[in-house]
C-alpha positions in Angstrom: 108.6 17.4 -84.7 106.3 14.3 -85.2 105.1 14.8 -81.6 102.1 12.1 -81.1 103.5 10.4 -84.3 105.3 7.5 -83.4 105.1 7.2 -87.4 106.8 9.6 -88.4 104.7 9.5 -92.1 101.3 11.5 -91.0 102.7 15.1 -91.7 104.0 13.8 -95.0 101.3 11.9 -95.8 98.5 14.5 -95.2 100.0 17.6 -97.0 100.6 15.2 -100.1 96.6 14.2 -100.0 95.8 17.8 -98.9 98.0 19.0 -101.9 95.8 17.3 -104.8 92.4 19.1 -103.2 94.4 22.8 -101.5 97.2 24.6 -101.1 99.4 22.8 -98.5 102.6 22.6 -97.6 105.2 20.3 -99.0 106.7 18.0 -96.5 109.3 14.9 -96.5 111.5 12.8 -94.0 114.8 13.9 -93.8 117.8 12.4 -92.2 120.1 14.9 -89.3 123.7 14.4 -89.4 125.4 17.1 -87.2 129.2 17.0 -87.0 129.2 13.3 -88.8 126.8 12.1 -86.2 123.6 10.9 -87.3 120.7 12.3 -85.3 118.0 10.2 -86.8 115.0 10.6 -89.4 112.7 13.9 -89.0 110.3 15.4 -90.8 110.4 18.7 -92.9 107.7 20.7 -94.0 108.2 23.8 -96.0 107.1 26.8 -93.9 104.2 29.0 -94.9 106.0 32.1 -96.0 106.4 33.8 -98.8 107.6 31.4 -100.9 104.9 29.1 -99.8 102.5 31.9 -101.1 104.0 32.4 -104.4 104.0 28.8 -105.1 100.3 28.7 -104.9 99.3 32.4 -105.7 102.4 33.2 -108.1 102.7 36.3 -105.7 104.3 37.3 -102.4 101.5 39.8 -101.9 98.5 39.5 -99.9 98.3 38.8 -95.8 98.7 35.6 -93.6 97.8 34.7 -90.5 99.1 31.7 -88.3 96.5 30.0 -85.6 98.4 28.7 -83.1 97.8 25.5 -81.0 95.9 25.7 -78.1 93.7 22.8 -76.3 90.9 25.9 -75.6 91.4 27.1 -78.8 89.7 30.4 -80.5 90.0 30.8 -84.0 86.4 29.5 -84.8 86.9 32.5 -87.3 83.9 34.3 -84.9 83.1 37.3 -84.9 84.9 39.6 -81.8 83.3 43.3 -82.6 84.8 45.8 -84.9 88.2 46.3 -82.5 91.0 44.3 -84.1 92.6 43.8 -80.7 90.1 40.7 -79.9 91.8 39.6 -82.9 95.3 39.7 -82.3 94.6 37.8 -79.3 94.2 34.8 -81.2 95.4 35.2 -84.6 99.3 36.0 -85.3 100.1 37.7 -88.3 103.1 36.5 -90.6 102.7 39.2 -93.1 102.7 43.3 -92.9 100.5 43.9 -89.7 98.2 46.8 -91.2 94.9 48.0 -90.3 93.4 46.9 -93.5 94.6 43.3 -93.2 92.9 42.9 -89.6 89.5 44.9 -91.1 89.4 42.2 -94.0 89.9 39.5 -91.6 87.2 41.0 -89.6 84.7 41.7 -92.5 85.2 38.2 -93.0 84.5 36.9 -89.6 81.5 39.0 -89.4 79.6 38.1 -92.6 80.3 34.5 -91.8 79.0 34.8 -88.2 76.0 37.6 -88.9 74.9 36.7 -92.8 71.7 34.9 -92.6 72.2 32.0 -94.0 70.3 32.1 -96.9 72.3 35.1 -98.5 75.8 33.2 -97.0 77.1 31.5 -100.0 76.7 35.1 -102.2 78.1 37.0 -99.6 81.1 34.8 -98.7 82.2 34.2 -102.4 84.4 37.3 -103.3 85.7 37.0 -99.6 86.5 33.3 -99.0 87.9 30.5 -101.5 84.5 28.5 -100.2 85.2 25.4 -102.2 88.7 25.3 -100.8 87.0 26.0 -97.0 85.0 23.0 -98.1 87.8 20.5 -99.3 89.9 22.2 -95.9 86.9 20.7 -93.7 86.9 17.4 -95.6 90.8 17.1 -95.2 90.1 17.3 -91.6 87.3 15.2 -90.8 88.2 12.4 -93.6 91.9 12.1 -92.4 91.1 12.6 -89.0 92.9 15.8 -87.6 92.9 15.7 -83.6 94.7 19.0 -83.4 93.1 21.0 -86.2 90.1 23.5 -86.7 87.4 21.1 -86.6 88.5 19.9 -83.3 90.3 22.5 -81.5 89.8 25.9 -84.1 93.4 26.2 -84.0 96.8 24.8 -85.8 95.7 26.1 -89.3 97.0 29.5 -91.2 94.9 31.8 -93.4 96.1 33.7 -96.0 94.6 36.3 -98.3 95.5 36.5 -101.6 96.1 39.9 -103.6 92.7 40.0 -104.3 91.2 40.0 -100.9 90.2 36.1 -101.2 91.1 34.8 -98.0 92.2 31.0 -98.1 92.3 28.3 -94.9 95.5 26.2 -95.4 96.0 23.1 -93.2 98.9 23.2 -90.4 100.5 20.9 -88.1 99.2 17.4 -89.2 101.1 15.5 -87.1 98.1 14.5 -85.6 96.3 13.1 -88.6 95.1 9.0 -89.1 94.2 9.0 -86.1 91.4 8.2 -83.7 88.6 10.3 -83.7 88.3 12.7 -81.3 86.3 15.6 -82.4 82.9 16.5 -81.8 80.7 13.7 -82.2 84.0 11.3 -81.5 85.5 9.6 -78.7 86.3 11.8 -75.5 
């Protein structure tokens, strides 16, 4: 909870930017009393579940995927092959685990990774919210996300809507406003 934040505020702060431009999580600073004893001032985000999805889809249907954190991270969102296996090794999903979930997420990766780049733009748009993979990318860069997809391709969920648009919503952003360490950045 806020770990690298000495803050407290960048969660909060980037899901209420990231909420004018995407859907993002809500988030605010709460204060812990357990049995009368005050445990201090944390921060809450709401969890992306299905209630998170309904919010912003006004459905529960459709498939999520968490990316987990990891310093060597892997979900570049590249393509693996056809076996959904090499997927599940790096993506963890929230929702119904189904074949057809992991062959859309697939079909995905593949006609980002092997569409020539020319044809891209027609061939992502009834897969992928592109304008919101655009303002997802800004989000990061702009407000500086050390421990996000642009740096790491990790700590960022996906979720496809219930009609097969997949969606890349920001996660863990306590490592926001700060400096710059992705590629091009300070090592």
């Amino acid at each position: 909870n806020a770990h690298e934040d000495p803050t407290f505020l960048r969660t909060v702060l980037f899901y209420d930017i990231a909420r004018e431009y995407i859907p993002a999580s809500k988030a605010n600073l709460v204060r812990v009393v357990i049995n009368g004893e005050s445990w201090g001032v944390y921060v809450s985000a709401q969890q992306f579940n299905k209630d998170f999805v309904k919010d912003w889809f006004g459905t529960t249907k459709g498939a999520r995927w968490k990316v987990p954190g990891s310093p060597g991270g892997q979900g570049s969102l590249a393509y693996l092959g056809d076996d959904p296996a090499a997927y599940k090794r790096v993506y963890r999903i929230k929702s119904k685990d189904d074949a057809k979930s992991w062959a859309d997420l697939i079909r995905l990766c593949k006609v980002l990774n092997e569409t020539p780049a020319d044809n891209l733009e027609a061939a992502l748009e009834p897969l992928l919210d592109i304008d919101g993979a655009l303002r997802f990318l800004a989000l990061e860069n702009v407000l500086v996300n050390n421990d996000g997809y642009w740096v790491r391709s990790s700590d960022y969920d996906i979720c496809q809507d219930d009609n097969g648009r997949f969606h890349i919503i920001p996660y863990d952003a306590n490592e926001t406003f700060s400096m710059g360490g992705g590629p091009g950045g300070p090592g």
